[in-house]
C-alpha positions as CSV (number, residue, x, y, z in Angstrom):
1,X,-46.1,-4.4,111.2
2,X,-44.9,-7.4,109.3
3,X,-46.5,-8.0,106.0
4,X,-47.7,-11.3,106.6
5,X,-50.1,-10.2,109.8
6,X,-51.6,-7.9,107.3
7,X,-55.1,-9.0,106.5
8,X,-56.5,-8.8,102.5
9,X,-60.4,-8.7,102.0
10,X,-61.2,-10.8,98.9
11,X,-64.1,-11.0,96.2
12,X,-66.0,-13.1,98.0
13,X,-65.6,-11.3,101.5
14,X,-63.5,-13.6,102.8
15,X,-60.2,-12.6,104.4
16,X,-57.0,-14.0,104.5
17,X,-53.5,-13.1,105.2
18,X,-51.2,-11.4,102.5
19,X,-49.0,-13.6,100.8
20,X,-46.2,-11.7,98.8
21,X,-45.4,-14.9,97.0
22,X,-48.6,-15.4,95.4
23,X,-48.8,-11.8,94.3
24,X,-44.8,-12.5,92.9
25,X,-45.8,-15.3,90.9
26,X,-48.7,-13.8,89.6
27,X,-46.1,-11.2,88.6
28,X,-43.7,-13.5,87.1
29,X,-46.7,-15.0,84.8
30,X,-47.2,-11.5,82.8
31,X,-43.6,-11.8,81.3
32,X,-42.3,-8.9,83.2
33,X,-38.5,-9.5,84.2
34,X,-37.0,-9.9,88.4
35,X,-36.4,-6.2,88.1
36,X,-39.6,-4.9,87.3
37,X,-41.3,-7.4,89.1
38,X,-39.3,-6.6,92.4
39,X,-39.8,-2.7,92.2
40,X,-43.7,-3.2,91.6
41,X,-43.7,-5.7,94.9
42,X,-41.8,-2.9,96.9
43,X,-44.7,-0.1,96.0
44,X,-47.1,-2.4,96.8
45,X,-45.5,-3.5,100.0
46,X,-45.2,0.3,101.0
47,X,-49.1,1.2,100.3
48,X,-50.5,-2.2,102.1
49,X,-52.9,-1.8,105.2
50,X,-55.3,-3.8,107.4
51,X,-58.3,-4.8,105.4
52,X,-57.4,-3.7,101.8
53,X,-58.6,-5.4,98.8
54,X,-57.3,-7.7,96.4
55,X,-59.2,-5.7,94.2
56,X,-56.9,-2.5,95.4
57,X,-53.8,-4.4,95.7
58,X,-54.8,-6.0,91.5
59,X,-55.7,-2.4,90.5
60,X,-52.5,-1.1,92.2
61,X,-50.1,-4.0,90.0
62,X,-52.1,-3.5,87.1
63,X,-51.1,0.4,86.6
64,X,-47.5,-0.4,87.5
65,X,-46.7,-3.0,84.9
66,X,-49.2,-1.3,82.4
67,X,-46.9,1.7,82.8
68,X,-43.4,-0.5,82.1
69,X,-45.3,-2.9,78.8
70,X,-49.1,-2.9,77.9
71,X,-48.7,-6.6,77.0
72,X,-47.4,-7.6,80.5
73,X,-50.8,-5.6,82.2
74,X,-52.8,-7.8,79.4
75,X,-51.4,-11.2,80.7
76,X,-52.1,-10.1,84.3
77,X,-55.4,-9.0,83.9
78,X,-56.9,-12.4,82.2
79,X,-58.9,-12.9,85.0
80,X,-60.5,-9.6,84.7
81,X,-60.6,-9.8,80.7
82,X,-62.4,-13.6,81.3
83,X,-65.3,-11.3,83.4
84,X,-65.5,-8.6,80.6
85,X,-66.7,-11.8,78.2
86,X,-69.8,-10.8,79.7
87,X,-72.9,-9.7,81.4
88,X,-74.1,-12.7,79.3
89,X,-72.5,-16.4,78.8
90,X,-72.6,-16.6,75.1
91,X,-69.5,-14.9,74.2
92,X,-67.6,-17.4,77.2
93,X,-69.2,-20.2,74.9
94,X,-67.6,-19.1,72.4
95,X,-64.1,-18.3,74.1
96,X,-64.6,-21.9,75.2
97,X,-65.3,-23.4,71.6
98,X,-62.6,-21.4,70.3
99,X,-59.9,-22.0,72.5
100,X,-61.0,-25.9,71.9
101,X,-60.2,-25.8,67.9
102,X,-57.3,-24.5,68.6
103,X,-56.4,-28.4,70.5
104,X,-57.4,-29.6,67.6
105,X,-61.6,-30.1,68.0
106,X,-64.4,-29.3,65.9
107,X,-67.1,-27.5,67.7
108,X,-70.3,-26.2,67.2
109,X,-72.1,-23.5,69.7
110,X,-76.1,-23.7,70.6
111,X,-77.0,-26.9,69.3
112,X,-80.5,-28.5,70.2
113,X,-80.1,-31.9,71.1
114,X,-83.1,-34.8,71.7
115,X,-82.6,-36.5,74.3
116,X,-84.6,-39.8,75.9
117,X,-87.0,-37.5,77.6
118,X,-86.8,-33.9,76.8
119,X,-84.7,-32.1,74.4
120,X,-81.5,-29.8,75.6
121,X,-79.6,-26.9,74.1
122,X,-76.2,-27.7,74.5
123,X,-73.6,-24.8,74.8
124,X,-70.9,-26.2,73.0
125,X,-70.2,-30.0,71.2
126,X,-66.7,-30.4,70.6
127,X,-65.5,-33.7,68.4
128,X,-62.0,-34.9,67.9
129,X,-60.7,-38.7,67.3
130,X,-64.6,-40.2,66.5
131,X,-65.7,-38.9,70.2
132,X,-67.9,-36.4,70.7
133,X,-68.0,-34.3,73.9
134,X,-71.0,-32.1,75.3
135,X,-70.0,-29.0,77.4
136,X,-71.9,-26.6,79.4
137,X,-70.4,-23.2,80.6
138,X,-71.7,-21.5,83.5
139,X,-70.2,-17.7,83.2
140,X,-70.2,-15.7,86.8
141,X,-70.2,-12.1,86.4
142,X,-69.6,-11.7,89.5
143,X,-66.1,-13.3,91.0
144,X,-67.7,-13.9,94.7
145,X,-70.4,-16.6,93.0
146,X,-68.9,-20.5,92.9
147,X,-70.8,-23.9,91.3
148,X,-72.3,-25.6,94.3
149,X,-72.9,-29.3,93.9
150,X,-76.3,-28.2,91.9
151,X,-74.8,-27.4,88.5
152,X,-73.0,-30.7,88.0
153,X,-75.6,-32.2,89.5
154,X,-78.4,-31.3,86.8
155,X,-75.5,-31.0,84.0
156,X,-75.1,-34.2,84.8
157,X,-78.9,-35.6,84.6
158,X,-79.1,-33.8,81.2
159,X,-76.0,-35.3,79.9
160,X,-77.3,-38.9,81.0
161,X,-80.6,-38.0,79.2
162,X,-79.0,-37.3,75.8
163,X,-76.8,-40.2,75.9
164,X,-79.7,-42.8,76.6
165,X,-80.7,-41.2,73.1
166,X,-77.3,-41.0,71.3
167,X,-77.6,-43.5,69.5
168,X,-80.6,-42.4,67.6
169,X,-78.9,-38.9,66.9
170,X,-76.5,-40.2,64.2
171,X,-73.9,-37.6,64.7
172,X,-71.6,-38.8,62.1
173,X,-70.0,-41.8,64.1
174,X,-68.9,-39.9,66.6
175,X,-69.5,-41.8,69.9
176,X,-70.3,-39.9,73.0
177,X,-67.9,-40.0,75.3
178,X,-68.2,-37.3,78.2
179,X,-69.8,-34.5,79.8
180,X,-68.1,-31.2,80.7
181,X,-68.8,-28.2,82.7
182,X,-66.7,-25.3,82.3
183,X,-67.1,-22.2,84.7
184,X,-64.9,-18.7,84.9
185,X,-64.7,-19.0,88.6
186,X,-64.7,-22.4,90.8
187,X,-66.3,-24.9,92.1
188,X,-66.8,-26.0,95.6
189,X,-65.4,-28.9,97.1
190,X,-68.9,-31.1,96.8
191,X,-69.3,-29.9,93.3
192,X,-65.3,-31.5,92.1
193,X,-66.3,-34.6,94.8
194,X,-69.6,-35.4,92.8
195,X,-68.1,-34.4,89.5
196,X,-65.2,-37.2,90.2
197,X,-67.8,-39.3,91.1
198,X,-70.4,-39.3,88.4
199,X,-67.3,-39.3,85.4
200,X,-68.2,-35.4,84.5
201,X,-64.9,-33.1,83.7
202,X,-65.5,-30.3,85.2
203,X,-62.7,-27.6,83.9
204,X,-62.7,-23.9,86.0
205,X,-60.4,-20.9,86.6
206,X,-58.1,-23.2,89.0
207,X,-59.2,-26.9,88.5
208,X,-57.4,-29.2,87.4
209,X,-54.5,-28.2,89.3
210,X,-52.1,-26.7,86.4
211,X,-54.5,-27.3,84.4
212,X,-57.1,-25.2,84.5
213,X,-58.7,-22.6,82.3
214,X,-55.5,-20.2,83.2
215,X,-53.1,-22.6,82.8
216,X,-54.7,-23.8,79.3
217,X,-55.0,-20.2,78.1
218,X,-51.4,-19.4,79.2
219,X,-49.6,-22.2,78.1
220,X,-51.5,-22.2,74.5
221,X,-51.4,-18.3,74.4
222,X,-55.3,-18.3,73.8
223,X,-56.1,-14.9,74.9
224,X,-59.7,-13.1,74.5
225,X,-59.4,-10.3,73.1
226,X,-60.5,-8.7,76.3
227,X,-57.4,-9.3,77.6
228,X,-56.3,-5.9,75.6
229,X,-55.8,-2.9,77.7
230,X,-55.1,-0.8,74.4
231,X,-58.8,-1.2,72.9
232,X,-62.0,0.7,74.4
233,X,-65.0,-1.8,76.0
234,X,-66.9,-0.7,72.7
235,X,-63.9,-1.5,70.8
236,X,-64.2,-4.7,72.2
237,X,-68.2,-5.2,72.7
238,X,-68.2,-4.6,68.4
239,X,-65.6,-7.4,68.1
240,X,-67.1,-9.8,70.4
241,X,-70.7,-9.1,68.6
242,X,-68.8,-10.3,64.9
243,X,-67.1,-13.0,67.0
244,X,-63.8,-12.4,67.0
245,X,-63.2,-13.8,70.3
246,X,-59.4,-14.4,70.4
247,X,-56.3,-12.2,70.4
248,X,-55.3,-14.7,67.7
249,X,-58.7,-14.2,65.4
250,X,-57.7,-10.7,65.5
251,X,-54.5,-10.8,63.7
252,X,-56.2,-12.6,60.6
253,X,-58.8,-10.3,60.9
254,X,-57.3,-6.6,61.6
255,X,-59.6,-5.4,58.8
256,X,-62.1,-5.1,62.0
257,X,-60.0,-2.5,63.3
258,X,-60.5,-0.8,59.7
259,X,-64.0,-0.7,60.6
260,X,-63.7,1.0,63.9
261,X,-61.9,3.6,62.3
262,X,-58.8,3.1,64.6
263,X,-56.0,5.2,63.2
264,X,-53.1,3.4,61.7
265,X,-50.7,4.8,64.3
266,X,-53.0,3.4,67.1
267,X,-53.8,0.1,65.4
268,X,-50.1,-1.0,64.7
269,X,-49.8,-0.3,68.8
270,X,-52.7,-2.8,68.9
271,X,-51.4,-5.5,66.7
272,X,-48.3,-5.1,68.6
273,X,-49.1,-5.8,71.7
274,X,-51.7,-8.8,71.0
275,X,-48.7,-10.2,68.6
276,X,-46.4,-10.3,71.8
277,X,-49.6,-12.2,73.9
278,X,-49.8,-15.1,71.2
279,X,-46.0,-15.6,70.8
């Protein structure tokens, strides 16, 4: 059977045919060379069948280049490390307010705002250049669930409330000058029409094209430290709890890995593999 009549079952249930290109580039953006990547495509190839997984087929890639350089599995499993930020959206808040200062904004997380009518905890306010920007993150643990037209709708209406009030707020001079909604999955084709519409950004795994969270976290080498397939979930639970959030806060602070009581052998290995991520 040619690979391309093979059908792949994704998150969401929906099924599509295999496309050894995507899976290539997705390849190509963990670092790993033509060789490597060629010989992991050929094993892959040879264990597809009707109906697998992307899950299988990730899982599959994953151990391979994990096998050849710990740092190429960490770039190819952002996707995954952005879902381990979880079960609840606070520590993507603050992945999103971190990986902001690093383009140069000043940010605050869980501020309380007044607006005209009601008042609104905002998930992150991020100021650069006198303007002031107010961002809400909706974090899906679950890959399958998109933002419908709903979210931006009512992030919207909230954002419209606090800017009939600005004014009275006196943040500072900053001026308020837009409305975000960042998600760690996507939004449907309504929800980017009415976003375009109404003057929202709306920033997701995907959207803008090359521009979206993976491209932004790839190009600035902002990497949770999630992303590490050398640290245990508790490992990484204790660091998220004492917000160390990037790979990058990690190599001022390694004294956190003192804490754990991570051997020296084992945390040179560590530091290692998240210096090679941030280069």
């Amino acid at each position: 059977m040619n690979i391309s009549d093979i059908d792949i079952i994704k998150s969401s249930g929906e099924k599509v045919k295999f496309s050894l290109d995507k899976l290539r580039t997705s390849l190509n953006k963990s670092g790993a060379d033509e060789q490597v990547v060629n010989q992991i495509l050929d094993k892959v190839r040879d264990e597809l069948y009707q109906g697998i997984s992307t899950k299988e087929i990730y899982n599959r890639a994953f151990a391979l280049l994990k096998k050849n350089k710990s740092y190429f599995a960490s770039k190819y499993k952002l996707k995954k490390a952005i879902y381990e930020l979880g079960p609840t959206g606070f520590p993507f808040e603050r992945f999103v307010s971190a990986a902001l200062k690093y383009s140069g904004y000043k940010t605050e997380v869980g501020t309380i705002l007044q607006g005209k009518c009601v008042s609104h905890e905002i998930d992150v306010i991020a100021r650069k250049n006198s303007e002031a920007t107010i961002i809400e993150c909706k974090f899906h643990s679950d890959p399958g669930l998109n933002c419908n037209v709903k979210i931006p709708l009512y992030i919207n209406s909230r954002y419209q409330d606090i800017k009939e009030n600005w004014h009275k707020l006196k943040k500072k001079g900053n001026s308020l000058n837009q409305g975000w909604v960042v998600t760690n999955t996507r939004f449907t084709k309504d929800a980017i029409q009415y976003g375009n519409c109404c003057g929202l950004y709306l920033l997701s795994w995907d959207y803008p094209l090359n521009n979206g969270l993976k491209d932004r976290i790839d190009r600035l080498g902002l990497y949770p430290v999630t992303v590490s397939t050398l640290l245990s979930q508790r490992e990484k639970q204790f660091l998220l709890s004492r917000s160390v959030v990037l790979c990058r806060d990690l190599i001022n602070d390694k004294f956190y890995l003192d804490h754990l009581g991570i051997s020296e052998t084992r945390k040179k290995k560590i530091l290692d593999e998240i210096s090679h991520l941030c280069s």
